[in-house]
ZAKE-921371 format. One record per residue: residue in three letters; y, z, x of N, C-alpha, C in turn. Coordinates in steps of 0.2 Angstrom, whole numbers, plus 5000, padded with zeros to 4 digits. Each point is the difference from the previous one (the first is absolute). Example, Ala and Ser with C-alpha at 12.3 -4.5 7.8 and 13.67 -1.06 7.14 Angstrom:
ala497250395066500650004996500650005004;ser500549964998500650015004500550034996;
END
This chain:
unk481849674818499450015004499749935002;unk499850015006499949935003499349984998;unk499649954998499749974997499350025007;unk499350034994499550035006499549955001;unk500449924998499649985001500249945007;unk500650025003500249945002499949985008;unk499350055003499849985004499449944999;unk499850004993499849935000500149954998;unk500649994998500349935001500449995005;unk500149925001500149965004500950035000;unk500349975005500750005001500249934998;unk500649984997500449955000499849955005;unk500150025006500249965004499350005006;unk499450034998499350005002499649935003;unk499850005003499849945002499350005001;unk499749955000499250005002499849985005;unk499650035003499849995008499349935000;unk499949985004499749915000499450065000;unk499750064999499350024999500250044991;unk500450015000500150004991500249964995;unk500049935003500049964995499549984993;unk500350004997499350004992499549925002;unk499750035000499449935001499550014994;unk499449954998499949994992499850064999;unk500150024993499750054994500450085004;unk500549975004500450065000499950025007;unk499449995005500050025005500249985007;unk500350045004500449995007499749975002;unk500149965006499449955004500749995007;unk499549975003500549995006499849915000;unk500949975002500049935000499749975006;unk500050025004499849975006499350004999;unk499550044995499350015005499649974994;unk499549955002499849944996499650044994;unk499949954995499750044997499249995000;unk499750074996499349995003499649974991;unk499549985003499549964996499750064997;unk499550004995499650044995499249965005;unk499950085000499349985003499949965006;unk500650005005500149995008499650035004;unk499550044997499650025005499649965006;unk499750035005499849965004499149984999;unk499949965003499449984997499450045005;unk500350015007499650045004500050085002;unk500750034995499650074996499950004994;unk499949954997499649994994499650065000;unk499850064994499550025000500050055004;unk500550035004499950065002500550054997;unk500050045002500450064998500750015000;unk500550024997500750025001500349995005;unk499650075001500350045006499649975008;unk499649964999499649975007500549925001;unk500549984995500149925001500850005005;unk499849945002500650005008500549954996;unk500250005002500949954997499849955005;unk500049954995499949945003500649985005;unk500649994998500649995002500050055009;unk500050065000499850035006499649935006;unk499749985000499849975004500649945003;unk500349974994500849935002500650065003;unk499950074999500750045000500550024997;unk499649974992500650014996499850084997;unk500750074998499950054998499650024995;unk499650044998499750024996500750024994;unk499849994993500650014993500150095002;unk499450034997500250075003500450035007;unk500149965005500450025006500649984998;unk500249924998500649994997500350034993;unk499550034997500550044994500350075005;unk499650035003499950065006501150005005;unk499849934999500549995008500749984995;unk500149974994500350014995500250074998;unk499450024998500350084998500650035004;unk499449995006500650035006500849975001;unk499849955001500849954999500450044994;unk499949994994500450034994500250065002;unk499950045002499650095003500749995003;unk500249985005500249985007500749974996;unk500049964995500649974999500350054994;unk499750064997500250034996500350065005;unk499650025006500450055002500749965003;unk500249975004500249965001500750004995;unk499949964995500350014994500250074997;unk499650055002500250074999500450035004;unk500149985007500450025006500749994997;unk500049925000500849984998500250014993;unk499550014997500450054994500350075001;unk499650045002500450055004500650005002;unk500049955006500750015005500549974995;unk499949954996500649974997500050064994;unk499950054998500050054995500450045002;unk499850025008500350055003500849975002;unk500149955001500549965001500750014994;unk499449994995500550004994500450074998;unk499450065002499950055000500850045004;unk499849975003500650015007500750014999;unk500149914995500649964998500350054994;unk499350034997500550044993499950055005;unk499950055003500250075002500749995005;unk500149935003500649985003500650004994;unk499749984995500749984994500150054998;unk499550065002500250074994500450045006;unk500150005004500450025005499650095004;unk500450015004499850075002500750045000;unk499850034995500750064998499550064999;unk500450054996500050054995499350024997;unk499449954997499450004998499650035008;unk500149965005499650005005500150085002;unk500750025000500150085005499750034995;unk500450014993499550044995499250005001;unk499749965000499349995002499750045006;unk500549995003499950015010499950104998;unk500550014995500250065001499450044998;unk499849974994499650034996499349995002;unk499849965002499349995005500050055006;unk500650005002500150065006500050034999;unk500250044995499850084997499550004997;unk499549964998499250024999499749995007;unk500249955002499750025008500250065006;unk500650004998500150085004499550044998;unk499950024992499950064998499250015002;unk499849955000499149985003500149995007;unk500549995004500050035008499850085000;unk500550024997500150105000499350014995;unk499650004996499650034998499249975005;unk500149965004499649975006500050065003;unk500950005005500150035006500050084997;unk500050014993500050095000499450054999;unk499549965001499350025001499950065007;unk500349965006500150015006500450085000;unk500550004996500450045003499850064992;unk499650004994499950054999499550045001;unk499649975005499450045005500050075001;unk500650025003500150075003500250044994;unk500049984994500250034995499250024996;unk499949935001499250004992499750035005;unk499749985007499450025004500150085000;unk500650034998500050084999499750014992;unk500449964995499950044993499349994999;unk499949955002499049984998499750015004;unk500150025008499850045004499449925002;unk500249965004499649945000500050015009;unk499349974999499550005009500549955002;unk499849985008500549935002499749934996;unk499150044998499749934997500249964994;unk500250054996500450014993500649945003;unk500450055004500949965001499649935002;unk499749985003499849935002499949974995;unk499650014994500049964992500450004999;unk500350054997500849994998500249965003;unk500149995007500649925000499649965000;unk499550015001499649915000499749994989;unk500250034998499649994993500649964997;unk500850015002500449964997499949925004;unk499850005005500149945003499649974998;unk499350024995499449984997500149984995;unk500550044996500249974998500549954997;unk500450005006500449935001499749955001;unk499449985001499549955001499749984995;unk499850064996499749964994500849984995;unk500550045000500449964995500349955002;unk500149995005500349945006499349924998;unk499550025000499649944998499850004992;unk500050044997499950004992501049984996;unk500350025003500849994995500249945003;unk499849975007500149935003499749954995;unk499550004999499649944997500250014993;unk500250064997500350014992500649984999;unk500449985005500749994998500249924999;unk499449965005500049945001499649964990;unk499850054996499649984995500650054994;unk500350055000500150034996501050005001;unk500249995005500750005001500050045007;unk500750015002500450035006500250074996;unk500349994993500550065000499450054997;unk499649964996499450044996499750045005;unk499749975005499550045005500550045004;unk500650005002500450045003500350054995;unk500049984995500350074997499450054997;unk499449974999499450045000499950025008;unk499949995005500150035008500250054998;unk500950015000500550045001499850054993;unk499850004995499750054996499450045003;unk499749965001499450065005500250035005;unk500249965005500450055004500450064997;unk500349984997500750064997499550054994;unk499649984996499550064999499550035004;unk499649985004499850055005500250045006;unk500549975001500550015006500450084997;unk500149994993500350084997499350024999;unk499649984998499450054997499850035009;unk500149985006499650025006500450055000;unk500850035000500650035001499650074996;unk499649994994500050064998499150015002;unk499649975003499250015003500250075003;unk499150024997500250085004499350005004;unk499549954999499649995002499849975006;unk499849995004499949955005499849934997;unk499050014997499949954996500649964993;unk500350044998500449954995500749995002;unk500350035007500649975003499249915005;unk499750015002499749955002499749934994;unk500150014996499949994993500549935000;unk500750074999500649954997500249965005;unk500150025007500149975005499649935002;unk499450004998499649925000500449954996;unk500150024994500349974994500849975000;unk500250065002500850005002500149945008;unk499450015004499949935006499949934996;unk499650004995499849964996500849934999;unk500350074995500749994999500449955004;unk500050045007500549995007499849915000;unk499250015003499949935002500149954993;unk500049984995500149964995500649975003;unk500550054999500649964998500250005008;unk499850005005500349975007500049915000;unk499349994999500049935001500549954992;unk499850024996500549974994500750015001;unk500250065004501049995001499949955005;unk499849995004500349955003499849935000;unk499349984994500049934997500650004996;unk500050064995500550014995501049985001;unk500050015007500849995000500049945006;unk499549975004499949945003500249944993;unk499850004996499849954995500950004996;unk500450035000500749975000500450015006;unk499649985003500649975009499949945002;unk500449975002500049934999499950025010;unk499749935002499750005008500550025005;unk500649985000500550035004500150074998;unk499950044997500250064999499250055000;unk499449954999499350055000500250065006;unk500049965007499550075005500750055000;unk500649975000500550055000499950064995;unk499849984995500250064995499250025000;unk499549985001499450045000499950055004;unk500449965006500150085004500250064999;unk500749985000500550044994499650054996;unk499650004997499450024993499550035006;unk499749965003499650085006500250065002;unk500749995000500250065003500150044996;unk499950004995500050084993499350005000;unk499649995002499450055001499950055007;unk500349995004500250045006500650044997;unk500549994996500350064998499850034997;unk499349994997499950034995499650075005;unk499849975005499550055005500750055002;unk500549995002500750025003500250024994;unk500150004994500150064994499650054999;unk499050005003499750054999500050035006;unk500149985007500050065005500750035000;unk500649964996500450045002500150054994;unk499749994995499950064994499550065004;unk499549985004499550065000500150035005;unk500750015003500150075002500350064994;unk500149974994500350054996499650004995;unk499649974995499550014995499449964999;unk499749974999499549954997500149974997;unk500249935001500349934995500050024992;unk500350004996499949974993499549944999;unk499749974995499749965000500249964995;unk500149935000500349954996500649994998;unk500950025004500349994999500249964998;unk499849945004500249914999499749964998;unk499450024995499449974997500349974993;unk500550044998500249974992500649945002;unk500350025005500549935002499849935001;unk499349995005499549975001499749964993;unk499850044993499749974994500349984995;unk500950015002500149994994500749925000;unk499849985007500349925001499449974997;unk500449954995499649954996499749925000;unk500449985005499849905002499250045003;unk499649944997499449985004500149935004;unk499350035005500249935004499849954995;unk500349945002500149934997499549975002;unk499849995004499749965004499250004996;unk499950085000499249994994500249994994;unk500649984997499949994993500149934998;unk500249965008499749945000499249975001;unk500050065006499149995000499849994993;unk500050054997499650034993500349944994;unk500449955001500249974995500550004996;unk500350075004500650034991500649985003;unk500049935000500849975002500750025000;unk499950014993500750024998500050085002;unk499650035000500350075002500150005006;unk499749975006500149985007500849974998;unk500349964997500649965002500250044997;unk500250064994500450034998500250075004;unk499650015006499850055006500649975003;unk499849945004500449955005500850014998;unk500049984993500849994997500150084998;unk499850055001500250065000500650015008;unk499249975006500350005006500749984999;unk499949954999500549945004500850034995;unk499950014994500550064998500350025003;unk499850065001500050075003500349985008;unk499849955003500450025006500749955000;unk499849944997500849954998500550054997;unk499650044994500850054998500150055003;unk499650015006500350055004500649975006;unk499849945001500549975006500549954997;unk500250044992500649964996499849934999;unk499449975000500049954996499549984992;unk500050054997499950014995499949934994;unk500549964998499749944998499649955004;unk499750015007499749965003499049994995;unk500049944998499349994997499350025004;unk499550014998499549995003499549944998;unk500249945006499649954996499149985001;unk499950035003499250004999499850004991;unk499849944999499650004992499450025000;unk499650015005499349984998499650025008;unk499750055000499550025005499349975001;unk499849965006499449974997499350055003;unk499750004999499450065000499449975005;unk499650025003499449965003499650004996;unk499649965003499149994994499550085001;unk500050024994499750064998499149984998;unk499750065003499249985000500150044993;unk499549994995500050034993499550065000;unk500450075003499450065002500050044995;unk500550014995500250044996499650014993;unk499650055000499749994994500450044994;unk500149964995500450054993499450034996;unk500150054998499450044993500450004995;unk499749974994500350024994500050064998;unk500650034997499950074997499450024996;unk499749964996499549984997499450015003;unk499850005007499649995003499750075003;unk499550034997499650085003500750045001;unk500050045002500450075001500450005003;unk500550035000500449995006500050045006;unk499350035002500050015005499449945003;unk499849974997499649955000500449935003;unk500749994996500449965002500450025007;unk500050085001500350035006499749995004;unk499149995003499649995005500149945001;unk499849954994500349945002500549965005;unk500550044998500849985004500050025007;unk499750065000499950045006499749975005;unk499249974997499349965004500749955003;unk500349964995500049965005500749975002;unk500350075001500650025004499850005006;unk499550045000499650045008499649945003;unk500049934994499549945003500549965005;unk500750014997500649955002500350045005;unk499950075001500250025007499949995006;unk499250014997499350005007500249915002;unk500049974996500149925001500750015003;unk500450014998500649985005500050045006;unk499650055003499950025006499649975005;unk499349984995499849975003500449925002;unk500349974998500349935000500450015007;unk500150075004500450025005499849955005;unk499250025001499449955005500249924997;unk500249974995500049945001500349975006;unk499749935003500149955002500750005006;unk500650004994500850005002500250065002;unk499650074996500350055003499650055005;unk499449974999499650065005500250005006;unk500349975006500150005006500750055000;unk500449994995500850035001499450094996;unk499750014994499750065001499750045004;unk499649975003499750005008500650065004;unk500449935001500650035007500450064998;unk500150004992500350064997499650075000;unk499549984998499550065000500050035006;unk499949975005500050025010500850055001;unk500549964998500550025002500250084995;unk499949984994500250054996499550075003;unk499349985000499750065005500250035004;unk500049945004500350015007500750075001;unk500349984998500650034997499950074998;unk499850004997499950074994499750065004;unk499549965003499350065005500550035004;unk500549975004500550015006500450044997;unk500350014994500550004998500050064995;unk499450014998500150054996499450055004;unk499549975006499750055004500750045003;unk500549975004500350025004500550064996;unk500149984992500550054999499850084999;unk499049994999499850054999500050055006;unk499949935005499750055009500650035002;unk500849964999500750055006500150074993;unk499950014995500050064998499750055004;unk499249985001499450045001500050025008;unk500249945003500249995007500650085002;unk500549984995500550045002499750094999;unk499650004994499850075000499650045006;unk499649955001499449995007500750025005;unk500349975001500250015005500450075001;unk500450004992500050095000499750065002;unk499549994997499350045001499950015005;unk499949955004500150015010500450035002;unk500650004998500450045002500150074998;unk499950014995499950064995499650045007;unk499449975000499450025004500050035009;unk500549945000500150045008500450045002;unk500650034994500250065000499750074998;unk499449994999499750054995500050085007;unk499950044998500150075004499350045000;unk499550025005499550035000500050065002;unk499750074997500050075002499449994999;unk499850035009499550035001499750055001;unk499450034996499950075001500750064999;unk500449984994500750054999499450074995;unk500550065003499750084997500650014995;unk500049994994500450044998499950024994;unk500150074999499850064996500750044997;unk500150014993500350044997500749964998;unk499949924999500749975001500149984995;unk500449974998500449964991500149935004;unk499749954997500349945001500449974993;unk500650015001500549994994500449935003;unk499749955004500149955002499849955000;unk500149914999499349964996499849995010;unk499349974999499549965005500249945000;unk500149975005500049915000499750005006;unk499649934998499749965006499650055007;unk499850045000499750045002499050035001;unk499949985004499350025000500050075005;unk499550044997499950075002499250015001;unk499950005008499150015000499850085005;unk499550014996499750075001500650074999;unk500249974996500650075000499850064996;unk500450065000499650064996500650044997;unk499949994993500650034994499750084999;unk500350045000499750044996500350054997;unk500050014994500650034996500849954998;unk499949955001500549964998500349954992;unk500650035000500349964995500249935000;unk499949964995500249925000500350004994;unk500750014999500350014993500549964999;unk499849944995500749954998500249965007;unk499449985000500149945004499849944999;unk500249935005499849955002499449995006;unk499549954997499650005006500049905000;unk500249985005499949955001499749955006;unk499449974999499649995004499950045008;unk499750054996499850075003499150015001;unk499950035005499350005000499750065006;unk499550044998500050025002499250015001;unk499749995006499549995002499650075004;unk499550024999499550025004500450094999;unk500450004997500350084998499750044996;unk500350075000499850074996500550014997;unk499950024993500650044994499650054997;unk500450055002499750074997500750034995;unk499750034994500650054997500549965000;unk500249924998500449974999500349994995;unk500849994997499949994993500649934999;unk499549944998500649944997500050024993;unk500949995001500149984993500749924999;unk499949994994500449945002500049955003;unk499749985002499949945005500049954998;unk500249965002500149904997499849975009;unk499549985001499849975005500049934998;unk499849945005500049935002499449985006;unk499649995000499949975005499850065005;unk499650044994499850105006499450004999;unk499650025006499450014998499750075006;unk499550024998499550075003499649955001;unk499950005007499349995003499450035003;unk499650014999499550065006500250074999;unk500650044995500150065000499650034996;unk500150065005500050074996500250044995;unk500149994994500550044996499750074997;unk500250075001499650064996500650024996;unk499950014995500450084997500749964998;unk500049944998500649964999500149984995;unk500750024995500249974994500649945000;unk499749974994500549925002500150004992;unk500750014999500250014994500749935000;unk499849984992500649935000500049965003;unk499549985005500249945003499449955001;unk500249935003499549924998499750025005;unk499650065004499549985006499450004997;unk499749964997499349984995499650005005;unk499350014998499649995003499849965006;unk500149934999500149955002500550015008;unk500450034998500449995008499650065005;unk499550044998499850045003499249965002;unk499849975008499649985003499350025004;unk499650024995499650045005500150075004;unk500350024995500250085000499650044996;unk500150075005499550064996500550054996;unk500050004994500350054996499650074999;unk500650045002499650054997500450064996;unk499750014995500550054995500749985001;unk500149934999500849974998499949974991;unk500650025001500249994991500549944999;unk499949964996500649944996500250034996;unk500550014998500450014992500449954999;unk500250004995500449964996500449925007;unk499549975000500149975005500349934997;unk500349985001500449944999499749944999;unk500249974991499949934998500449955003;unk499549964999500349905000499649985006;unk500349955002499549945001499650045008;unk499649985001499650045008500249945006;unk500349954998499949965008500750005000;unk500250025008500550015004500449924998;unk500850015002500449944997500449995006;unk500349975005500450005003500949964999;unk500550054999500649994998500549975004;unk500050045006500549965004500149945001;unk499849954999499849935003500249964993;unk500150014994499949974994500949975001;unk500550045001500549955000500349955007;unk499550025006500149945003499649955000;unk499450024997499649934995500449974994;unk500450034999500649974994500449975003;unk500250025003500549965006500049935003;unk499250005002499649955003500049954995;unk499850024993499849954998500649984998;unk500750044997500749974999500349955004;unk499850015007500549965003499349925004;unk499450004999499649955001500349974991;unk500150024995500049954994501149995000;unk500250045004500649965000500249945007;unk499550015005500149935005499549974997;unk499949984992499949924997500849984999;unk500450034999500449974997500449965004;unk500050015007500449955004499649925002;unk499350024998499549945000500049974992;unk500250024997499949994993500649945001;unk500650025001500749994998500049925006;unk499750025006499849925002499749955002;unk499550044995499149944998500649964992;unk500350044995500249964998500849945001;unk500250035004500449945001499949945006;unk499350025002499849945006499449984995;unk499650024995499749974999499949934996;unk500549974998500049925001500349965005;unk500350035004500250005005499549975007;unk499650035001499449995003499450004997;unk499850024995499549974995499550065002;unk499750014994499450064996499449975008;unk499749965002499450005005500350055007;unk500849995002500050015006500350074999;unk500350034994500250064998499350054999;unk499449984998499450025001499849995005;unk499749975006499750005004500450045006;unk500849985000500350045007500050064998;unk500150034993500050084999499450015002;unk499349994997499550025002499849995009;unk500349965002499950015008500350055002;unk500650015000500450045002500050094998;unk499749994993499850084998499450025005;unk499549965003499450005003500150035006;unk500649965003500450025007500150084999;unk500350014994500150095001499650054998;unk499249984997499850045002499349975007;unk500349965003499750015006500350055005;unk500950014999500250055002499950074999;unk499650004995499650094998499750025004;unk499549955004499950035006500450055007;unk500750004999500450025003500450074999;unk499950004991500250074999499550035001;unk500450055002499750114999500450034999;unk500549994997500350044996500250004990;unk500350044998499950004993500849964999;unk500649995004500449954999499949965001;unk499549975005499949935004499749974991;unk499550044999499649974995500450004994;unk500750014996500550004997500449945000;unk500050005005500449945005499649934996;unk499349995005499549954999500049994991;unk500050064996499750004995500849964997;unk500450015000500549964996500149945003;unk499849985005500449945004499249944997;unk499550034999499449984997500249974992;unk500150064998500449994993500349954997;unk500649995005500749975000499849915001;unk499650005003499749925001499249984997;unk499850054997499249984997500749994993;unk500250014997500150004994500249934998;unk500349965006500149914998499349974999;unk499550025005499449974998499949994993;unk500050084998500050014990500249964998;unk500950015000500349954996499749925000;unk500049985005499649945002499249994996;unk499750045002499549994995500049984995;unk500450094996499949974991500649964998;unk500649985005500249914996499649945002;unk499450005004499749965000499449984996;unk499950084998499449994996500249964993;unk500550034999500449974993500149935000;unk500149955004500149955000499749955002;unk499150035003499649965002499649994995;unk500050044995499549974991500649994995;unk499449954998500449994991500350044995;unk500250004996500250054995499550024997;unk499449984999499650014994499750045005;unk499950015007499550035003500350035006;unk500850025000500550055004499650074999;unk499950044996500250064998499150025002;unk499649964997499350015003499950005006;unk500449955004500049995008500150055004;unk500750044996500350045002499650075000;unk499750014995499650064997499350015004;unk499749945001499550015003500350015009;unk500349985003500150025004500450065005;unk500350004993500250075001499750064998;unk499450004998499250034998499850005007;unk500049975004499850005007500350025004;unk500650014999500550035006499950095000;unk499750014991500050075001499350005002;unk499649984998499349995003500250035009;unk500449945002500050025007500450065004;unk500450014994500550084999499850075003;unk499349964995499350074998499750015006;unk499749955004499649995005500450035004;unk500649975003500550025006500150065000;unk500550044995499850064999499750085003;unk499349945000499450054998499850005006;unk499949945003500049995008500450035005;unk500649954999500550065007500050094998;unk500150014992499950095003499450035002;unk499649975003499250005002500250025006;unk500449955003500050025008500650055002;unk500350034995500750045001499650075003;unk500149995008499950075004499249995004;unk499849945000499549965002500449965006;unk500249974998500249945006500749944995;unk500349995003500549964997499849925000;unk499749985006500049945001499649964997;unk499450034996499649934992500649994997;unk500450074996500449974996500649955003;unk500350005006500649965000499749935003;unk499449995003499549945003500049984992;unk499850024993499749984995500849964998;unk500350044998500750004997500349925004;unk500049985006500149985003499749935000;unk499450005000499349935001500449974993;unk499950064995500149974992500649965002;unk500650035000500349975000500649935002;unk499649995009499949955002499849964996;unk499350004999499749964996500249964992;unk500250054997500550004992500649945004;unk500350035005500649955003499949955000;unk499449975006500049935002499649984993;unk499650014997499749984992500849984998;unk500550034998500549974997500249944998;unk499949985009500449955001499649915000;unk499450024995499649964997500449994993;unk500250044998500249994993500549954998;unk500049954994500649954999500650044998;unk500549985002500650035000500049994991;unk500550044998500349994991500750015000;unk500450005005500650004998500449964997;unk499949945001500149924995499650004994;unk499750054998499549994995500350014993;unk500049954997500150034992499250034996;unk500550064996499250034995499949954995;
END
């Protein structure tokens, strides 16, 4: 155990600074600055006050001692940050040299795999909210306001876990807080599978987002950290692209069931290395270098060289501030010692988020904040608008086929045939049967029904308006109260009228919304496959900003469509080039902070990206069947903006972590 005391002794090879040299009875003095006499006072503020007396000195121009102890501090300040820089980069350097010595084999694809399979599985339990709508919005019988929670409460909650599991993994570990993520997720993710309730499927689904967001930002601190600089943006890319299969595994399951939940959750918890890299933060060397020489192992015997040594002896650590309070087991209760741990766990996270705004890093947080927003708002407004866009535009056509009878007489007839799309105004039924049929968006306005008998009926989108009904029975079937507007009943009877949910559903359209969303989540994958083999290539600044310009460019061309393939079209070609941005992104994000403060950076901003998830969202389907042009002018300004913001940022492609 490393000795807790040895942040206060000196190092071997420590030196003293010409202002900490021991001067008499112990104390530092500075050599240059003469010494002062006892009772130097001046003879002409003799007798006055402390606080009223002038520095005699001030008048020749010589510094007052309090400004040069002041301009000192500062100097030390300045030579310790200083001294703090080049400790870093020479750590990272060293840092470099052993993940180059340990090779990249067998360890890394393993990891690649298994990282990828927790992030697909958190792709698909993302993307399968979307496509169990037309299923739940029946068995719970939820309003459109309800479906709108519903997708936005998982994004709510990918915010808060995205900024709570970020800041916990940078103090508590990579594997720890990712295999807690992926347990919540895989418990409420099954416990929503069996909600019968709207409130407690909305319940689990908060918590199950909880889950999603934790472990986004840690997989990709978490497998960044054994890639050595030539190999980072290639293979982080690589790692992107299983959260897009994961969307591409739920829509291509929900045309035949509603996902399982947690398939790939246990393959994901049950790979063992931690990152190395915090267990040198944290001090525990030897477990950090017993990690490394696991690596270095694992891939020399897998490339047949099996007796090659690993000669790294000795990992050197950075200077550690002393935040860690240990409680004796002796000491009050153990939940007493439990709060304790906890106080000032939450003290050490809030401090290293807050540290984001420091000095060196506040302007690259700044520009990351802009862009990741920027991004998101566009990005995830638009995926919600070409769905909503596509229905709207159905619906218009749905509507201009529609067929209207007016004033029809008909008496003594059977209709044993369904109703679609049809409006019927001031017609006169009388003595007619309506048995075992369909009615679909059916309406009949300003008519008479006498002596009439429904039975059976399953309607959609029917309603009575302004009628007259006398002397009619309506047996078995959902025409509730509700669908009958400003009608006069008289002497009609309901019987045994048919349960479940009272708001209309419409079916047709749910597998080309399946469709839609299948084939925008599979044109990522052509963007996917060559964001990562150009992205060290041309470098993470111009991989983000050109994709962000160019995604911009196509929905300026939304103004062009009016059709439901144009907007197919757009929506994939949109897709297929907004996705380098991503990638671009979160390999930058990972490489622009430190280790101690990667997964916080990462968490908190990707707390913001859903933040602006939420907002886009909520805005673009605002204007669905209103006007097109706020959302694609919005979509567009953002993303402009995001773009040219990019190419403010310092590149990190040469960068060692």
């Amino acid at each position: 155990m490393g000795d807790p005391y040895q942040n206060n002794m000196y190092s071997q090879h420590s030196t003293y600074s010409k202002y900490g040299r021991g001067g008499q009875d112990g104390y530092g003095y500075q050599e240059d600055y003469p010494p002062q006499e006892e009772d130097a006072a001046s003879d002409v503020t003799e007798g006055h006050d402390e606080d009223d007396q002038m520095y005699e000195g001030e008048y020749q121009g010589i510094p007052h001692p309090d400004e040069v102890k002041a301009a000192q501090r500062a100097a030390r300040a300045a030579a310790r940050a200083k001294a703090g820089t080049e400790e870093e980069e020479s750590l990272a350097e060293e840092y470099e040299a052993i993940m180059e010595d340990c090779g990249h084999g067998r360890f890394q694809w393993t990891l690649f795999t298994v990282t990828g399979l927790a992030l697909m599985a958190d792709g698909a339990e993302c993307f399968v909210v979307g496509f169990v709508l037309p299923s739940a919005e029946k068995d719970m019988c939820l309003s459109n306001a309800n479906k709108g929670m519903l997708g936005l409460i998982v994004y709510l909650g990918m915010m808060v876990g995205a900024f709570v599991w970020g800041g916990l993994a940078d103090k508590l570990g990579r594997r720890k807080c990712l295999t807690m993520a992926l347990a919540i997720n895989c418990v409420f993710a099954f416990l929503s599978s069996f909600a019968q309730g709207y409130g407690f499927f909305l319940f689990f689904r908060l918590f199950s987002g909880i889950g999603i967001g934790g472990s986004v930002p840690i997989v990709y601190s978490y497998f960044s950290e054994f890639l050595s600089m030539d190999k980072r943006g290639e293979h982080l890319s690589w790692l992107c692209m299983f959260w897009m299969m994961g969307g591409i595994y739920a829509s291509f399951t929900a045309w035949g069931i509603i996902p399982h939940y947690g398939w790939g959750f246990s393959m994901g918890t049950e790979f063992q290395f931690h990152s190395w890299r915090l267990f040198v933060l944290n001090a525990k060397h030897d477990e950090g270098w017993m990690i490394l020489k696991q690596v270095h192992d694992i891939n020399w015997r897998a490339k047949g060289e099996p007796e090659r040594v690993f000669t790294v002896s000795q990992i050197k650590a950075p200077k550690q501030d002393n935040e860690f309070i240990e409680i004796q087991s002796s000491t009050g209760t153990s939940f007493q010692r439990w709060a304790v741990r906890s106080a000032t766990l939450t003290k050490q996270v809030l401090k290293n988020i807050l540290s984001l705004m420091s000095p060196d890093l506040r302007l690259s947080t700044l520009l990351m904040a802009i862009i990741w927003f920027t991004m998101a708002f566009s990005y995830y407004g638009l995926s919600v608008w070409f769905p909503d866009m596509i229905k709207h535009l159905q619906h218009e056509e749905y509507e201009s086929k529609i067929k209207v009878f007016h004033r029809e007489r008909v008496h003594h007839f059977t209709f044993n045939f369904s109703l679609e799309n049809q409006i019927h105004k001031e017609g006169e039924y009388i003595s007619d049967n309506f048995t075992k049929i369909q009615m679909k968006s059916v309406k009949f306005e300003d008519s008479l029904f006498e002596d009439c008998y429904f039975e059976d009926i399953r309607s959609t989108d029917t309603f009575f308006e302004n009628c007259t009904i006398k002397s009619t029975v309506f047996y078995n079937t959902d025409l509730w109260e509700e669908k009958f507007i400003h009608c006069r009943l008289e002497n009609t009877t309901f019987l045994h009228s048919k349960k479940g949910c009272h708001l209309d559903f419409r079916e047709d359209n749910d597998v080309l919304i399946y469709l839609v969303s299948f084939l925008g989540s599979l044109a990522v994958l052509p963007g996917n496959i060559i964001s990562a083999l150009f992205m060290d290539k041309i470098g993470r600044i111009k991989m983000i900003g050109g994709s962000m310009l160019i995604s911009a460019g196509c929905t300026f061309f939304l103004f062009l469509s009016f059709s439901q393939a144009a907007i197919i079209a757009w929506q994939c070609l949109f897709c297929g080039t907004s996705v380098a941005a991503w990638n671009g992104i979160e390999v930058i994000t990972v490489e622009l902070y430190p280790a101690a403060k990667r997964t916080t950076a990462f968490g908190v901003l990707n707390a913001l990206c859903k933040l602006a998830a939420i907002l886009g969202s909520s805005i673009f389907a605002s204007f669905v069947g209103i006007t097109k042009v706020v959302p694609i002018l919005l979509s567009f300004s953002a993303l402009v903006c995001g773009g040219l913001i990019a190419f403010k940022l310092p590149e990190t492609r040469e960068k060692v972590l």
